[in-house]
N, C-alpha and C positions, 0 to 999 in steps of 0.2 A: 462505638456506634454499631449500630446491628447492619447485617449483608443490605438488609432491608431498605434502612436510608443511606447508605455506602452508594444503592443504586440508584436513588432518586436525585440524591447530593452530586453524582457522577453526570446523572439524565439532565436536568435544568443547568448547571457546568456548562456542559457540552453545547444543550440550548443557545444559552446567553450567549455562548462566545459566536454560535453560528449568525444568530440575530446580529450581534453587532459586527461581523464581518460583512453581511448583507448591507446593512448599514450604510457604512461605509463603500461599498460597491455602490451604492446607489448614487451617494453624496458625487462618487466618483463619474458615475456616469451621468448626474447632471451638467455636471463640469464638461466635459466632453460632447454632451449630445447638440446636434445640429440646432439651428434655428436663429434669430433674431430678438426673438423678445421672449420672454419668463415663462410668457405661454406657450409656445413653440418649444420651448426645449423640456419643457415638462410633458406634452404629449410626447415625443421624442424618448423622454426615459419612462413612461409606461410605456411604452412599444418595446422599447428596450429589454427590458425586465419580465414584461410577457415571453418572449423569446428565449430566455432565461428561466423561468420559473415554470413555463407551460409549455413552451417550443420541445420540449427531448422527449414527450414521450406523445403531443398531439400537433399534428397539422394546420396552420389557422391559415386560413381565405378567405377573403370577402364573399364569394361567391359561395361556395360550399361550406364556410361557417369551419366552427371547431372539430377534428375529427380524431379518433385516437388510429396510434399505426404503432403494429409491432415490428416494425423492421426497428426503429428508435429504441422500439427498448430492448432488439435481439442489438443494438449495436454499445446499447449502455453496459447489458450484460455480458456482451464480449467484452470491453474494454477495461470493464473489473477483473479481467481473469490476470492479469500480472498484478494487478495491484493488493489483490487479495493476497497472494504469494510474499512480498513487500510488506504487506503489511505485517504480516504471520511473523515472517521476520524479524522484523522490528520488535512485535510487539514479546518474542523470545530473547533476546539481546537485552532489549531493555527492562523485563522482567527480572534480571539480575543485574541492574544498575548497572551495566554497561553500555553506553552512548554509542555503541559503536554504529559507524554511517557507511558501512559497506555495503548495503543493498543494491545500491544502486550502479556502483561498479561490477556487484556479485552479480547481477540482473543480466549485464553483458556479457561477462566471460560465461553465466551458463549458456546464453543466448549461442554465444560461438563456439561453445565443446558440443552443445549441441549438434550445430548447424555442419562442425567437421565430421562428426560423427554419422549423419547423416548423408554425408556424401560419398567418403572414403570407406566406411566400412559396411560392406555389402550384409545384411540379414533379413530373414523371412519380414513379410509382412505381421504385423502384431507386438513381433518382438522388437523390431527396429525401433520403434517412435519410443517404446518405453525405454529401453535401451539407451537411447541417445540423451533422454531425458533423465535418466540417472546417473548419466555420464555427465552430465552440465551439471549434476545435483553436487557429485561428489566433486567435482573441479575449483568451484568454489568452496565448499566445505574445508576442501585443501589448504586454501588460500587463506582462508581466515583463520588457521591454524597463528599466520604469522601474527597478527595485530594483540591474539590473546594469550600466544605464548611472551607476546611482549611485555604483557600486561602482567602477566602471572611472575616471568624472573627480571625481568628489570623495571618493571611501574614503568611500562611506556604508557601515554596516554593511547587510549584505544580509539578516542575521536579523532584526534591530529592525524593517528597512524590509517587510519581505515579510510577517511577523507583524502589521504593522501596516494593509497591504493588506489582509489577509484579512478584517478587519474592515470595515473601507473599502467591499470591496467586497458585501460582507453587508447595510451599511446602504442601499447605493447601488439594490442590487438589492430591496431591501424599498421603498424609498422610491417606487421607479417603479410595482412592486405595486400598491401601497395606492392610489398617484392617479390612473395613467395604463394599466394593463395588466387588471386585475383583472375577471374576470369577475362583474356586479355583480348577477346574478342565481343565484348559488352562494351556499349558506348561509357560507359559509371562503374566505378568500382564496385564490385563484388564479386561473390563467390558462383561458382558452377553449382550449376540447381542439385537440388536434394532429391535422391533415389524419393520415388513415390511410396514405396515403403515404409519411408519415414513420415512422412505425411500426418499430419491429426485430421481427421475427418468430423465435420461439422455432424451436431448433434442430429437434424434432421437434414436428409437433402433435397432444401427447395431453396426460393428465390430467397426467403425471410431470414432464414436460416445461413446459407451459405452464401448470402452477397453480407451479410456481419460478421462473415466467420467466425459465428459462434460455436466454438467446438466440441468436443468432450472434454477438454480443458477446462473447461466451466464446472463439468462433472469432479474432476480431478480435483480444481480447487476449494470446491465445498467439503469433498471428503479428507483434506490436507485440514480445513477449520476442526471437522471434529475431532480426527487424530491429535491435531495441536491441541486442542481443547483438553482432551483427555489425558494427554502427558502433561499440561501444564496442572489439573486438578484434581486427576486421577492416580498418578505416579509418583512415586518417594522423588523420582529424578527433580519431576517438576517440582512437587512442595520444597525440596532443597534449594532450585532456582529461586525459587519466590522469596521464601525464607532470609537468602544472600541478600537478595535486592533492598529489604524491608532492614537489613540492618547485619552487616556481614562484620561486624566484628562478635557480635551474639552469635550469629550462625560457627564463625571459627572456633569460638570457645563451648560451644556445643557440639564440637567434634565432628563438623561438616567439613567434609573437602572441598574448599573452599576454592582453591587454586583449580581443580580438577573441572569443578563445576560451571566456574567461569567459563572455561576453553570451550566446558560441553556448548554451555547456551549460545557461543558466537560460531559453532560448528555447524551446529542445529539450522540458526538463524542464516547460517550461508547456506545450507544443502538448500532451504528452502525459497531462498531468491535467485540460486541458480537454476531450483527444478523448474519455478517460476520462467525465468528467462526459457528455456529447452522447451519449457509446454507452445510458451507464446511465440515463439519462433518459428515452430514447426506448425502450428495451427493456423498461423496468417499469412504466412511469406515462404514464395518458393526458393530462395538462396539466400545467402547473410549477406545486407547493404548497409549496416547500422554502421557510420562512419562520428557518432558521437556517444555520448552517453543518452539515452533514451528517457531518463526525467522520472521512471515509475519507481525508482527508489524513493526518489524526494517526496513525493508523494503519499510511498508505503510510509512515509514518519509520519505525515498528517494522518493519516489512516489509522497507524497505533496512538497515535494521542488519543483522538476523537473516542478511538475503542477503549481508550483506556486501559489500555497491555492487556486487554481479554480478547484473545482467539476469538468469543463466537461472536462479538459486536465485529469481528473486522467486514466481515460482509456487508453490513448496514454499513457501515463508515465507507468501505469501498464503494455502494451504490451512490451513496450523496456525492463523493468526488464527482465517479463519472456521469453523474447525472449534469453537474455544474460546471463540470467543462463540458459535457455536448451544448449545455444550454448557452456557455460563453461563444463555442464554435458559431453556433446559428444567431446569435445578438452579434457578431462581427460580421454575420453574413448580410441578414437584415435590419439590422437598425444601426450599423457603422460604426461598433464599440468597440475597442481592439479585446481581442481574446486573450489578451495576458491583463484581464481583470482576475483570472483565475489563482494567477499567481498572486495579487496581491491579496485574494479571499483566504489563500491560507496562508499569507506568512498572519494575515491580524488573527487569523484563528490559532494560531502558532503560538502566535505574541502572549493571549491571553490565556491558553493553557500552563505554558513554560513559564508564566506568574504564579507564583507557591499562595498569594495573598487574594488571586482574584476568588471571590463570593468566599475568603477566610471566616468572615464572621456566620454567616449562614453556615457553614458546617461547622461552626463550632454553637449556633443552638441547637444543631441537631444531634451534637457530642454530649451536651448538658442535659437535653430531655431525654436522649438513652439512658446518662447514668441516673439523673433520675425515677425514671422506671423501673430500672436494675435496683435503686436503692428501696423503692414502693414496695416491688417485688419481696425484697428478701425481709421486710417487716414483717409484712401478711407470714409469710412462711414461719416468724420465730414464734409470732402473738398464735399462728395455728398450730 
């Protein structure tokens, strides 16, 4: 099948599956929406759904009618900036067939090599926030060392083991909290604030801008997409990752280091939901209070699905999350729908990607009318 319909066959996929996750959201939200009788609760879910679908980037009032405001969508494009990092992730790990689900643990411990970094160790303005941010980069990077060296000498599984870190490292990081880090004159657990040094400074400073703490982190993670971009399509490293993914015992017998390669992609894919975590931490919040896991790994997986293990779609994929949760946020504010519809939009989005057979048949006439044409093609060529 040519790149050509690879991305069209990818593009309506993607569709379908968001349609029928919509779908169901809806189904969902008539079931729940207020009212007494059929007609009541169907006005009730267009209200709903307005809120949803038009509420994250326009205003609605009766009096003042529909309006657009970019605070909404200085708040949708902040709130892509971990998730883009998450996704990058993901979509590196899983470009070599490895499952591994450690973003979302990786997300936190950069979050807090960050946030220590940031306190404890005194450096100039400029250098600090980068600094601290590639100190979260490499801390996880560290970390995943362990799931893919497991992988490589003893066939640990890499999902069990990395699922199983992220908790690991949740309690590990709570535990240091409570006893040894904790600022003990804050009513709430956390940490003593972050030299201003460290600080990410929002991209522009006004109301719009700096009440969404929209940072340079934003900046940071579109330039992480093209980088990633370019090592996954542009570099021997990446063609190897991809190569493994698509079929790794061909890759080993073609003389790829195969073992080598693996560790690279799940090293890779931690620097980047740590650096993730270090950006978003120091761009929103003045001390570490994240007493759970924070949920943008889980996320970064829907993210790489939808993108389809391509770096440059992760951005698109990241805007539609955050667009769909600010939209769920304000449908539970105004129309009384709980905001963990969000979560069920993408486990069904989830569902139906993680199906090998959903729309099988359709890419396979798109498989038959390629070779077709390849075969048209090479007629013409002999009879010329």
């Amino acid at each position: 099948m040519t790149k050509r319909r690879q991305l069209k066959f990818t593009m309506i996929r993607s569709l379908v599956a968001i349609c029928i996750a919509l779908l169901v959201a809806t189904l969902l939200i008539l079931i729940s929406a207020g009212g007494d009788t059929f007609q009541e609760k169907l006005q009730a879910t267009g209200e709903a759904l307005k809120q949803m679908l038009v509420g994250p980037l326009f205003r609605m009032s009766q009096k003042k009618g529909t309006s657009f405001e970019a605070k909404r969508l200085a708040d949708i494009l902040a709130a892509m900036i971990p998730t883009i990092f998450t996704g990058l992730s993901v979509c590196v790990m899983f470009s070599a067939n490895q499952f591994n689900l450690g973003a979302e643990g990786g997300i936190m411990l950069g979050a807090f090599a960050s946030a220590m970094t940031a306190i404890y160790l005194p450096m100039p303005a400029g250098v600090h926030a980068v600094v601290a941010v590639l100190v979260g980069g490499a801390a996880v990077a560290l970390i995943m060392l362990l799931p893919a060296l497991l992988k490589t000498k003893l066939n640990v599984s890499e999902m069990v083991c990395s699922l199983m870190l992220n908790y690991i490292i949740m309690y590990v990081i709570k535990f240091l909290m409570n006893t040894y880090l904790a600022d003990k004159s804050r009513g709430q657990i956390m940490s003593y604030a972050f030299q201003e040094t460290a600080n990410i400074p929002p991209i522009v400073n006004n109301t719009v801008f700096s009440g969404a703490k929209l940072t340079w982190g934003f900046v940071i993670a579109i330039l992480a997409v093209i980088l990633c971009g370019l090592f996954m399509y542009r570099s021997r490293w990446g063609y190897t990752i991809r190569m493994i993914g698509i079929n790794q015992d061909f890759a080993k017998y073609s003389g790829m280091k195969v073992g080598a390669v693996i560790v690279l992609a799940q090293v890779v894919g931690g620097f980047l939901a740590g650096a993730g975590g270090g950006i978003e931490m120091l761009g929103r919040y003045t001390s570490f209070s994240w007493s759970a896991l924070p949920g943008y790994g889980w996320t970064g997986l829907t993210i790489a699905i939808l993108a389809g293990n391509n770096p440059y779609m992760v951005p698109f994929a990241a805007f539609f999350m955050a667009y769909l949760s600010k939209g769920c946020d304000l449908m539970a504010t105004y129309a009384k729908v709980p905001a963990q519809l969000i979560d069920i939009i993408q486990g069904v989005i989830f569902l139906f990607f993680a199906a090998e057979q959903f729309l099988s048949k359709y890419r396979q006439k798109l498989v038959v009318k390629s070779a077709k044409e390849e075969i048209a093609r090479a007629n013409l060529q002999k009879e010329g």
